[in-house]
Biotite code that builds the C-alpha atoms (Angstrom):
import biotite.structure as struc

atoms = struc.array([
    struc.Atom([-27.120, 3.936, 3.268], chain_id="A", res_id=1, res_name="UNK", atom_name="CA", element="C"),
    struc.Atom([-23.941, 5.092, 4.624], chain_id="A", res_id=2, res_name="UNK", atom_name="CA", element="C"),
    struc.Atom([-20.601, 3.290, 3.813], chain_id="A", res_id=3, res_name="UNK", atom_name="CA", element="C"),
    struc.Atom([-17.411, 4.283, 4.928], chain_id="A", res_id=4, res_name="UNK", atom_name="CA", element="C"),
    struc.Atom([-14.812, 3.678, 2.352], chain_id="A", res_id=5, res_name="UNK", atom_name="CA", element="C"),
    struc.Atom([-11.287, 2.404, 3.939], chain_id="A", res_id=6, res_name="UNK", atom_name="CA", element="C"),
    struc.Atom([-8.590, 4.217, 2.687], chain_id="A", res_id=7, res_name="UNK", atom_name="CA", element="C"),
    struc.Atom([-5.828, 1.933, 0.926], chain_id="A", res_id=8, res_name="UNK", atom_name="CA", element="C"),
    struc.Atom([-2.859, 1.051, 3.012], chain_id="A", res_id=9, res_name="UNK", atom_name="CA", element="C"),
    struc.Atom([0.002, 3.443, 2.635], chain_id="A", res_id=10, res_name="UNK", atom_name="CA", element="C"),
    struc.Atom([2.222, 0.940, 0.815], chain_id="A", res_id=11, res_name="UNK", atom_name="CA", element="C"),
    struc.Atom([0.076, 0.291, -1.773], chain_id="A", res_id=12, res_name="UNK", atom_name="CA", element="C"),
    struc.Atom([-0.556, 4.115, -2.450], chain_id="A", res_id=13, res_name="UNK", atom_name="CA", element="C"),
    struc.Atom([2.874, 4.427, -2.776], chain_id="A", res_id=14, res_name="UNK", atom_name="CA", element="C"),
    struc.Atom([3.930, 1.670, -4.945], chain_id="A", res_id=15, res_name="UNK", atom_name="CA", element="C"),
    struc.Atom([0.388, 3.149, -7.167], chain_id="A", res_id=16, res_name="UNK", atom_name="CA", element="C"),
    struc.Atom([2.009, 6.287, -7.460], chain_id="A", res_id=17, res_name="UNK", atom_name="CA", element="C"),
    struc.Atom([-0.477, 8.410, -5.399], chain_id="A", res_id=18, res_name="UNK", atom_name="CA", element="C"),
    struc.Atom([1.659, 11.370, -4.022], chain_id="A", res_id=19, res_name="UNK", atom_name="CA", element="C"),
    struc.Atom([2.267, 11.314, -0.252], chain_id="A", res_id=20, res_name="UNK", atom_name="CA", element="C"),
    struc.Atom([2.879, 13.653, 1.906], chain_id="A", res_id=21, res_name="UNK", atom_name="CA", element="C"),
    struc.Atom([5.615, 13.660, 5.112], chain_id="A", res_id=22, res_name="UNK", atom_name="CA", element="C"),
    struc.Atom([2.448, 14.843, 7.147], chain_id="A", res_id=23, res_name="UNK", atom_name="CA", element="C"),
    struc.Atom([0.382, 10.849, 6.314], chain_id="A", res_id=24, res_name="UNK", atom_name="CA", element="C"),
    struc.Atom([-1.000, 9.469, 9.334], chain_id="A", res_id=25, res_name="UNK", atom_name="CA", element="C"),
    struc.Atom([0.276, 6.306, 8.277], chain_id="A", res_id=26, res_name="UNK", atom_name="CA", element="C"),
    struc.Atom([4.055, 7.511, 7.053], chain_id="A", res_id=27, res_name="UNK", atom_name="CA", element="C"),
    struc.Atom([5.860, 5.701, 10.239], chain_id="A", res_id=28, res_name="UNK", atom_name="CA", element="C"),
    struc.Atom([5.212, 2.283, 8.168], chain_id="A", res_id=29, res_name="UNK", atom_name="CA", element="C"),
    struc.Atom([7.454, 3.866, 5.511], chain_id="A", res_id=30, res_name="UNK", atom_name="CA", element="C"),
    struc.Atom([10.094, 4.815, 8.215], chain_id="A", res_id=31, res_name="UNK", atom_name="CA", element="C"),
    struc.Atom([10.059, 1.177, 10.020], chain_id="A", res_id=32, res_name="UNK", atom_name="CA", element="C"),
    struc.Atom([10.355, 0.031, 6.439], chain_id="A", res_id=33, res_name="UNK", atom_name="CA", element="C"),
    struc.Atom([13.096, 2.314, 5.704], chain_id="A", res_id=34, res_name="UNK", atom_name="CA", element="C"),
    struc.Atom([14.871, 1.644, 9.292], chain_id="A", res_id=35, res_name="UNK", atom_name="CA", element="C"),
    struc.Atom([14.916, -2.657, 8.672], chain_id="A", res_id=36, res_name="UNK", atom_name="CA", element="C"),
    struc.Atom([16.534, -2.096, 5.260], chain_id="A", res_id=37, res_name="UNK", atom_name="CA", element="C"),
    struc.Atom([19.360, 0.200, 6.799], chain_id="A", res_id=38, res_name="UNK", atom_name="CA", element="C"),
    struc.Atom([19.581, -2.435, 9.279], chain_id="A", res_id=39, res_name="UNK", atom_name="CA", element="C"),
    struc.Atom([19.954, -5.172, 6.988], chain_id="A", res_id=40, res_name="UNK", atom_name="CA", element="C"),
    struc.Atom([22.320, -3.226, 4.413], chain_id="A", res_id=41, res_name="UNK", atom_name="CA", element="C"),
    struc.Atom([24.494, -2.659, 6.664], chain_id="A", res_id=42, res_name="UNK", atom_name="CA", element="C"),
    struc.Atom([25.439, -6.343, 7.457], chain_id="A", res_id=43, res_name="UNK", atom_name="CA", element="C"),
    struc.Atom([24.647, -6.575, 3.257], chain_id="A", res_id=44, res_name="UNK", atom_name="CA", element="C"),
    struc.Atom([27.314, -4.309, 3.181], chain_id="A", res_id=45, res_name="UNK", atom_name="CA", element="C"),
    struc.Atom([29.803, -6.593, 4.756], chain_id="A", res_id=46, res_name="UNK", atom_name="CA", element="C"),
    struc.Atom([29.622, -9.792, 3.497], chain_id="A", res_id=47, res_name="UNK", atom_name="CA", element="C"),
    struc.Atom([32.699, -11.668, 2.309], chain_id="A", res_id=48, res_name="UNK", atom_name="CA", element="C"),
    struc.Atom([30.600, -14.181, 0.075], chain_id="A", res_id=49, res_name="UNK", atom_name="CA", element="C"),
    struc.Atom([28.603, -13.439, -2.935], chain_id="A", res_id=50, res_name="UNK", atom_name="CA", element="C"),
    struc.Atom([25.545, -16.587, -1.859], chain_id="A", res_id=51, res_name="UNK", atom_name="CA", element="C"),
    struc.Atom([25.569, -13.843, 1.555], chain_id="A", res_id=52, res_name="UNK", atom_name="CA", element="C"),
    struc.Atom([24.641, -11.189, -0.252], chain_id="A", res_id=53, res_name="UNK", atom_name="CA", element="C"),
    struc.Atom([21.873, -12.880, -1.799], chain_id="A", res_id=54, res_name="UNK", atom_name="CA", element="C"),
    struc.Atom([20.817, -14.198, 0.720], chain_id="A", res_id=55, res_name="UNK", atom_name="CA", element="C"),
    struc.Atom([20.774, -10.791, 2.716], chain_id="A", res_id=56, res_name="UNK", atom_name="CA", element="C"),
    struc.Atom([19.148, -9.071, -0.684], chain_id="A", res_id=57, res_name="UNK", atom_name="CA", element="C"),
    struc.Atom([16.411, -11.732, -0.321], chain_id="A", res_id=58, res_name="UNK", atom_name="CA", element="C"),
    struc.Atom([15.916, -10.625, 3.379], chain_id="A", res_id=59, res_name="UNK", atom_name="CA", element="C"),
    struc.Atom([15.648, -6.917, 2.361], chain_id="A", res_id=60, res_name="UNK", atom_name="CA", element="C"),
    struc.Atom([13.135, -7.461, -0.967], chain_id="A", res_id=61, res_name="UNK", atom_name="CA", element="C"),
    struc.Atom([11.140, -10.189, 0.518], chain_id="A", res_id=62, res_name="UNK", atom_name="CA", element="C"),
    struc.Atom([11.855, -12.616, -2.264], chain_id="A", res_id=63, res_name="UNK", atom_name="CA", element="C"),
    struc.Atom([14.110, -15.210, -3.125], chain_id="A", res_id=64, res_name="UNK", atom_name="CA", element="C"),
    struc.Atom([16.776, -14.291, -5.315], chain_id="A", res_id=65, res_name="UNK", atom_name="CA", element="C"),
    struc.Atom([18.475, -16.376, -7.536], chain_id="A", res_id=66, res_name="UNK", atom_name="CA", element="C"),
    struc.Atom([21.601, -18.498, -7.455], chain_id="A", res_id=67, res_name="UNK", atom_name="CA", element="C"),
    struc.Atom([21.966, -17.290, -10.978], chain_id="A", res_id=68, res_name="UNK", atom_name="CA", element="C"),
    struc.Atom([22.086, -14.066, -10.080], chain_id="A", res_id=69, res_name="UNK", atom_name="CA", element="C"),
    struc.Atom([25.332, -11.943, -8.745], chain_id="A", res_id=70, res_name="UNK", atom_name="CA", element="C"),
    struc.Atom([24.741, -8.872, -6.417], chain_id="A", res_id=71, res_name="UNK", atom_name="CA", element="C"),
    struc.Atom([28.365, -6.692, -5.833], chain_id="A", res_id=72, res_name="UNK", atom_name="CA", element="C"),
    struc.Atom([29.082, -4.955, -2.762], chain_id="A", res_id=73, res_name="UNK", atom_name="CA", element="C"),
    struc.Atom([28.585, -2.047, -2.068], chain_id="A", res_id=74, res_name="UNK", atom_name="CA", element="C"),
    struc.Atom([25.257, -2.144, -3.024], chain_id="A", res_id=75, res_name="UNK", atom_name="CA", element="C"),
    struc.Atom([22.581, 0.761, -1.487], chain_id="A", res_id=76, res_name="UNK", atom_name="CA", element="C"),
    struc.Atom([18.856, 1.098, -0.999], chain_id="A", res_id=77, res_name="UNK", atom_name="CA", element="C"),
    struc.Atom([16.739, 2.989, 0.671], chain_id="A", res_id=78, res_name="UNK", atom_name="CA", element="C"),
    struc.Atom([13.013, 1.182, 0.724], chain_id="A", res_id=79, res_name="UNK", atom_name="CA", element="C"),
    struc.Atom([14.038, -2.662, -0.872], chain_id="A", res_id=80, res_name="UNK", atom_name="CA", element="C"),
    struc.Atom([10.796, -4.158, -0.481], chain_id="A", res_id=81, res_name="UNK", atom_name="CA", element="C"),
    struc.Atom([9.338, -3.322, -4.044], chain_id="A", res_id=82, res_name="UNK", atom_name="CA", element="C"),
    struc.Atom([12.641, -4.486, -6.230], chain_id="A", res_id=83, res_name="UNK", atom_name="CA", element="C"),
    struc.Atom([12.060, -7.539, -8.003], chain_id="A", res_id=84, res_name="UNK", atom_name="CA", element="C"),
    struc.Atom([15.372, -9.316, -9.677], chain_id="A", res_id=85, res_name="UNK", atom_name="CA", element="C"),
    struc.Atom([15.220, -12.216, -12.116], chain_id="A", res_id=86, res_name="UNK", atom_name="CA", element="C"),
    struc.Atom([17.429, -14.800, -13.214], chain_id="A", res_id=87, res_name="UNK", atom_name="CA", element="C"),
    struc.Atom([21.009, -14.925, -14.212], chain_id="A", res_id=88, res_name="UNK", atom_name="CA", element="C"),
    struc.Atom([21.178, -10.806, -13.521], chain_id="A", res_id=89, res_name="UNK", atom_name="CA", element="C"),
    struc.Atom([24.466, -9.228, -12.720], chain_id="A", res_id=90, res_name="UNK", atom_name="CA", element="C"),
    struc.Atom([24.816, -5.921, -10.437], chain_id="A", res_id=91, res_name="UNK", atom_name="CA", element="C"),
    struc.Atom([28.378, -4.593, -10.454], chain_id="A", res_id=92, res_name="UNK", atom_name="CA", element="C"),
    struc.Atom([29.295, -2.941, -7.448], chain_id="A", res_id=93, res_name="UNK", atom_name="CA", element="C"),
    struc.Atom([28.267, 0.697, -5.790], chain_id="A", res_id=94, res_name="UNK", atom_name="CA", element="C"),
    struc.Atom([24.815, 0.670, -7.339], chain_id="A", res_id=95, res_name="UNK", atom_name="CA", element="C"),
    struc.Atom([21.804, 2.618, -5.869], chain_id="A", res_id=96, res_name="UNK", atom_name="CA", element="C"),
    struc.Atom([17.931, 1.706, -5.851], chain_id="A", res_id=97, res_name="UNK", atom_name="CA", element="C"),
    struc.Atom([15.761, 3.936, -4.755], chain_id="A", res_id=98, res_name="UNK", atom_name="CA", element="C"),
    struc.Atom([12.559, 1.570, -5.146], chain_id="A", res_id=99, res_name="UNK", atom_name="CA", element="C"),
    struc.Atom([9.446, 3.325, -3.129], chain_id="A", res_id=100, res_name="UNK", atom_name="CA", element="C"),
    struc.Atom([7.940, 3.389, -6.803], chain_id="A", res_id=101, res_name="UNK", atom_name="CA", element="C"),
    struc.Atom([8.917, 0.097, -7.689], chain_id="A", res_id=102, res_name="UNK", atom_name="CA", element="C"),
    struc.Atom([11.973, -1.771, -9.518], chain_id="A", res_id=103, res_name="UNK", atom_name="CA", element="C"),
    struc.Atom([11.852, -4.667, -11.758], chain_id="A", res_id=104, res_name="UNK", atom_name="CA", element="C"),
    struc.Atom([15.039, -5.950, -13.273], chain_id="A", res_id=105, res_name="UNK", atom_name="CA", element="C"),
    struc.Atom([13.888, -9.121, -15.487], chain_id="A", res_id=106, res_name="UNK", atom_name="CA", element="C"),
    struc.Atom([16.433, -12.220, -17.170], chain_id="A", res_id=107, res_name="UNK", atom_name="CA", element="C"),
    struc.Atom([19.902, -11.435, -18.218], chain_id="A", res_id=108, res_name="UNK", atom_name="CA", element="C"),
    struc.Atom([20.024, -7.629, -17.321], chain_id="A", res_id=109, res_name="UNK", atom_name="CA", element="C"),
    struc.Atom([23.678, -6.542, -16.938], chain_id="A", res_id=110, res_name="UNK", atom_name="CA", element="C"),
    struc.Atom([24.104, -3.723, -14.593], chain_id="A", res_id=111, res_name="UNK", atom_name="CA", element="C"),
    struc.Atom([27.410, -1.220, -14.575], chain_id="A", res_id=112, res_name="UNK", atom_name="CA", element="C"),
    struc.Atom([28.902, -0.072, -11.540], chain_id="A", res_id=113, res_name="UNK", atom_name="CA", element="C"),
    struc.Atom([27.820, 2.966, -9.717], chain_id="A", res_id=114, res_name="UNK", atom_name="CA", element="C"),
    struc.Atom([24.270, 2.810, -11.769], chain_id="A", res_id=115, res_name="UNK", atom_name="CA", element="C"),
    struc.Atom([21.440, 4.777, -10.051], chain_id="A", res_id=116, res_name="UNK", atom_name="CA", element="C"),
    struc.Atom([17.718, 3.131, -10.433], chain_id="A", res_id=117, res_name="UNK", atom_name="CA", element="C"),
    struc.Atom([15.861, 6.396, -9.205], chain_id="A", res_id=118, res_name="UNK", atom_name="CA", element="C"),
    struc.Atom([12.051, 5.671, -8.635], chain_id="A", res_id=119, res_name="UNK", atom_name="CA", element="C"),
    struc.Atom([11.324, 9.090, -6.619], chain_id="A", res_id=120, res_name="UNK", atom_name="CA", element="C"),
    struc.Atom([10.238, 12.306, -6.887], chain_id="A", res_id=121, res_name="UNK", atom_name="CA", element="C"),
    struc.Atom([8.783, 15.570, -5.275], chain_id="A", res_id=122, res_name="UNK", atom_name="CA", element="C"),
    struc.Atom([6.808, 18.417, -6.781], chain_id="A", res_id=123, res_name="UNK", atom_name="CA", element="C"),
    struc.Atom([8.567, 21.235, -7.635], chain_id="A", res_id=124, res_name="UNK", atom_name="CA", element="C"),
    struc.Atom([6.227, 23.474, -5.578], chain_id="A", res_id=125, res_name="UNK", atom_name="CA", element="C"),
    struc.Atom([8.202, 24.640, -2.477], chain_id="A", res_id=126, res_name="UNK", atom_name="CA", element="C"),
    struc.Atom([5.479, 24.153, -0.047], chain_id="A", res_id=127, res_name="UNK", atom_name="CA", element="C"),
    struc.Atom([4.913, 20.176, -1.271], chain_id="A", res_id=128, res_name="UNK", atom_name="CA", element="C"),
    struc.Atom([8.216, 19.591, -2.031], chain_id="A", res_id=129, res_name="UNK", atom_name="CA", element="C"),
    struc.Atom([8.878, 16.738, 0.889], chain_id="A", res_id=130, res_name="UNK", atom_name="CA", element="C"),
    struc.Atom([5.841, 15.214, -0.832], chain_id="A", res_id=131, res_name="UNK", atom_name="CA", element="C"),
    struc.Atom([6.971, 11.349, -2.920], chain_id="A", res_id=132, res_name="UNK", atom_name="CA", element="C"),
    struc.Atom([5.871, 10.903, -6.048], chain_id="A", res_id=133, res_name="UNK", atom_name="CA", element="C"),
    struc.Atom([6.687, 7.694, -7.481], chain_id="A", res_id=134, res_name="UNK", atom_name="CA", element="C"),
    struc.Atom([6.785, 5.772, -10.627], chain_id="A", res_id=135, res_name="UNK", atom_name="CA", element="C"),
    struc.Atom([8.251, 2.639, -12.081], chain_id="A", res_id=136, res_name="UNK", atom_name="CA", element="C"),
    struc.Atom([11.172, 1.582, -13.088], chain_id="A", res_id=137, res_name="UNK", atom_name="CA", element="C"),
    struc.Atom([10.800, -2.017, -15.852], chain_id="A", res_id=138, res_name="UNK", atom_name="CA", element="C"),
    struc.Atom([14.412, -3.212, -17.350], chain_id="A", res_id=139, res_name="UNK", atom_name="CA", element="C"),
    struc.Atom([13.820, -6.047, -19.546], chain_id="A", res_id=140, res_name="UNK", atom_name="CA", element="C"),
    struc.Atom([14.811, -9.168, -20.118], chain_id="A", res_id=141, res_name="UNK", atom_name="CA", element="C"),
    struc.Atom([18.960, -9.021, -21.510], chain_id="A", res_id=142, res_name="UNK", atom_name="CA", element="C"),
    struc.Atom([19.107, -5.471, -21.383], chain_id="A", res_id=143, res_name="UNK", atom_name="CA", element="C"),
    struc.Atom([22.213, -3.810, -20.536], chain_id="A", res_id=144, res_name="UNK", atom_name="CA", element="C"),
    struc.Atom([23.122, -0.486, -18.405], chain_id="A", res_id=145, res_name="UNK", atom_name="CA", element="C"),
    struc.Atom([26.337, 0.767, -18.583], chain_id="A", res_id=146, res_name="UNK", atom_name="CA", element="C"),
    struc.Atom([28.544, 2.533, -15.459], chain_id="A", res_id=147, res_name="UNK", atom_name="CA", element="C"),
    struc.Atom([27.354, 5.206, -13.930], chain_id="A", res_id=148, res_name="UNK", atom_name="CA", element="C"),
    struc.Atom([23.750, 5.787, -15.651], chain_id="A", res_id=149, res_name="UNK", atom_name="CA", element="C"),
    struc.Atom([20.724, 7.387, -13.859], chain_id="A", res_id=150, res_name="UNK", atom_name="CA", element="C"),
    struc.Atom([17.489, 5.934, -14.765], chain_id="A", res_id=151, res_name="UNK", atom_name="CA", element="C"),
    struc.Atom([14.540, 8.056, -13.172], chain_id="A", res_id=152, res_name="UNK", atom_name="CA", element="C"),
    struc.Atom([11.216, 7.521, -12.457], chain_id="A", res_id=153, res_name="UNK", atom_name="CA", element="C"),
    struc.Atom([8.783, 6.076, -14.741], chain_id="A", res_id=154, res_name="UNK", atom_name="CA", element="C"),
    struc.Atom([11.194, 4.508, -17.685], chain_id="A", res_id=155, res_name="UNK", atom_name="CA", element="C"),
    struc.Atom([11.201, 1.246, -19.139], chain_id="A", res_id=156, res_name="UNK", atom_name="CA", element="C"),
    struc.Atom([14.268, 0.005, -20.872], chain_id="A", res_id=157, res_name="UNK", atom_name="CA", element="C"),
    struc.Atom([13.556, -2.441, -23.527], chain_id="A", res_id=158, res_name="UNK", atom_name="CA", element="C"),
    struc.Atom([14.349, -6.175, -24.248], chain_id="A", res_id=159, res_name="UNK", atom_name="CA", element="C"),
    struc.Atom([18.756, -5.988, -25.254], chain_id="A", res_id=160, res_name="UNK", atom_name="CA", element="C"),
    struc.Atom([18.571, -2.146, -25.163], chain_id="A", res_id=161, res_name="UNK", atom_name="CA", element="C"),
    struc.Atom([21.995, -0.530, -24.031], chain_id="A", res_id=162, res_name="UNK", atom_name="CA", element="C"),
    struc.Atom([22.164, 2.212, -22.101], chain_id="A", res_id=163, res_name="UNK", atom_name="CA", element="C"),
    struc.Atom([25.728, 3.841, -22.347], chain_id="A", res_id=164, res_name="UNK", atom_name="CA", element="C"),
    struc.Atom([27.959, 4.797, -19.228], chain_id="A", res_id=165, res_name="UNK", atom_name="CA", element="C"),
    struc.Atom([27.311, 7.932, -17.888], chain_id="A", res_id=166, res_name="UNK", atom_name="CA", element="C"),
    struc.Atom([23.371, 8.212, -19.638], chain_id="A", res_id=167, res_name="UNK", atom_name="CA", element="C"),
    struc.Atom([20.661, 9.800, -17.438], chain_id="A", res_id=168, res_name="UNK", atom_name="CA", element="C"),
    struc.Atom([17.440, 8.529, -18.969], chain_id="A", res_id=169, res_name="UNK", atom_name="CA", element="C"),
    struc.Atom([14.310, 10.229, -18.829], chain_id="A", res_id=170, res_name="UNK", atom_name="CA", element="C"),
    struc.Atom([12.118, 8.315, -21.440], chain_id="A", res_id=171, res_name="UNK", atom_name="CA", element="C"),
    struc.Atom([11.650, 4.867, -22.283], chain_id="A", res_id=172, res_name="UNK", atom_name="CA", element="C"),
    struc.Atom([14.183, 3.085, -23.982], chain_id="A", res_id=173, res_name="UNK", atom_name="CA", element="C"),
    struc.Atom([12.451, 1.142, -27.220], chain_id="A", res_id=174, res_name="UNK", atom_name="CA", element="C"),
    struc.Atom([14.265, -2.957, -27.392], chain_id="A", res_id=175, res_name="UNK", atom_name="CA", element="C"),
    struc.Atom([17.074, -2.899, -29.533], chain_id="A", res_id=176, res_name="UNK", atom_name="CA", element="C"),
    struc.Atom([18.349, 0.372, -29.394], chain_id="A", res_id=177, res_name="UNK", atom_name="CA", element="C"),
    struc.Atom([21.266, 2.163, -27.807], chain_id="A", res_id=178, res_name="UNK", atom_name="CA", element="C"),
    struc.Atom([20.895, 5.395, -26.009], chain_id="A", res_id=179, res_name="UNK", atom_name="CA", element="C"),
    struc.Atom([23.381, 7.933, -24.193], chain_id="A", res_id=180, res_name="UNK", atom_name="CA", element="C"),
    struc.Atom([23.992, 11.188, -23.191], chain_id="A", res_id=181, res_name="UNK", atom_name="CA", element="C"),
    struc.Atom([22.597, 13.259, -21.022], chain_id="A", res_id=182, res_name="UNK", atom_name="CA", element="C"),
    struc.Atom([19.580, 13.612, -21.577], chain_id="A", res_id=183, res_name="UNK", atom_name="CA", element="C"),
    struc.Atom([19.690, 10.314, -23.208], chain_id="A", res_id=184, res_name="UNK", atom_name="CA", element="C"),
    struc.Atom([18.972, 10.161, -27.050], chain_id="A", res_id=185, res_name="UNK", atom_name="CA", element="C"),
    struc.Atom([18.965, 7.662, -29.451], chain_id="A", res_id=186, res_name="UNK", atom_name="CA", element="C"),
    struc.Atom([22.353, 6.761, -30.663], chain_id="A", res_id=187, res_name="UNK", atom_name="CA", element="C"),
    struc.Atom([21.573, 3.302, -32.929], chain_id="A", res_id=188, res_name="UNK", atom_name="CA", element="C"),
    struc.Atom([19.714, 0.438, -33.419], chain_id="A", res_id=189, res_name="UNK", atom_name="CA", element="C"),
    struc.Atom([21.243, -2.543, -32.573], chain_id="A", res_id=190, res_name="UNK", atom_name="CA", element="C"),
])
């Protein structure tokens, strides 16, 4: 008995984390992904009206975002489709989501200006480097992330953790807690 197994769509190895490589047979669905969003952000880019922006945001991620929630302009990504944003969130302006691995942002998460949600990677082998590795990023529910932090691949901030402006975070962030620095460390509980 012979049965072929079908290899898992390309979207779904990439949101899973499985590395892949610029060479995929099926790496043009990233690129038409990739060339709506630029599409789309670009218009995103210059609304005058905050509902807009939503509703434009919506367009990009595929879901409804809420009327609760405030997006600033600028705002970039690169992917969109795997960011999911709760209720009553706030995104100051100039953030960046890099989202191929997956970003979700739940309740009352306050975001700083020029914050950079990072969800990609590549080996550091020279001849795999154009390879993407991804990983999650999870920001609970009332957590808070000050300007101009880098969260990268893989970390989850906890329920009403801080991070402080200017933090790149490499590990998780426990609930409670404020972090900074770079690498971030633990400063205090809260």
């Amino acid at each position: 008995m012979n049965i072929a197994v079908e290899q898992e769509d390309i979207l779904d190895r990439l949101k899973s984390g499985e590395p892949i490589r610029f060479n995929d047979p099926e790496y043009y669905r990233i690129s038409e992904v990739v060339d709506r969003t630029m599409k789309i952000s670009q218009l995103l880019n210059a609304a005058t009206d905050i509902h807009s922006v939503r509703s434009m945001l919506s367009d990009i991620i595929s879901a409804r975002i809420d009327e609760s929630t405030t997006i600033f302009t600028p705002f970039y990504t690169n992917f969109g489709k795997f960011t999911n944003i709760g209720k009553n969130v706030f995104i100051n302006h100039a953030c960046s989501f890099l989202d191929m691995g997956s970003i979700t942002i739940e309740d009352d998460v306050l975001i700083g200006p020029r914050v950079n949600l990072v969800t990609e990677n590549h080996p550091l082998d020279p001849a795999d480097r154009r390879t993407l590795i991804t990983k999650p990023i999870i920001i609970k529910r009332n957590a808070w992330i000050g300007a101009g932090a880098t969260i990268l691949p893989g970390v989850t901030i906890g329920e009403n953790a801080v991070v402080a402006a200017g933090a790149v975070v490499s590990r998780d962030v426990a609930p409670d807690t404020i972090v900074g620095g770079v690498p971030a460390k633990f400063i205090k509980n809260i």
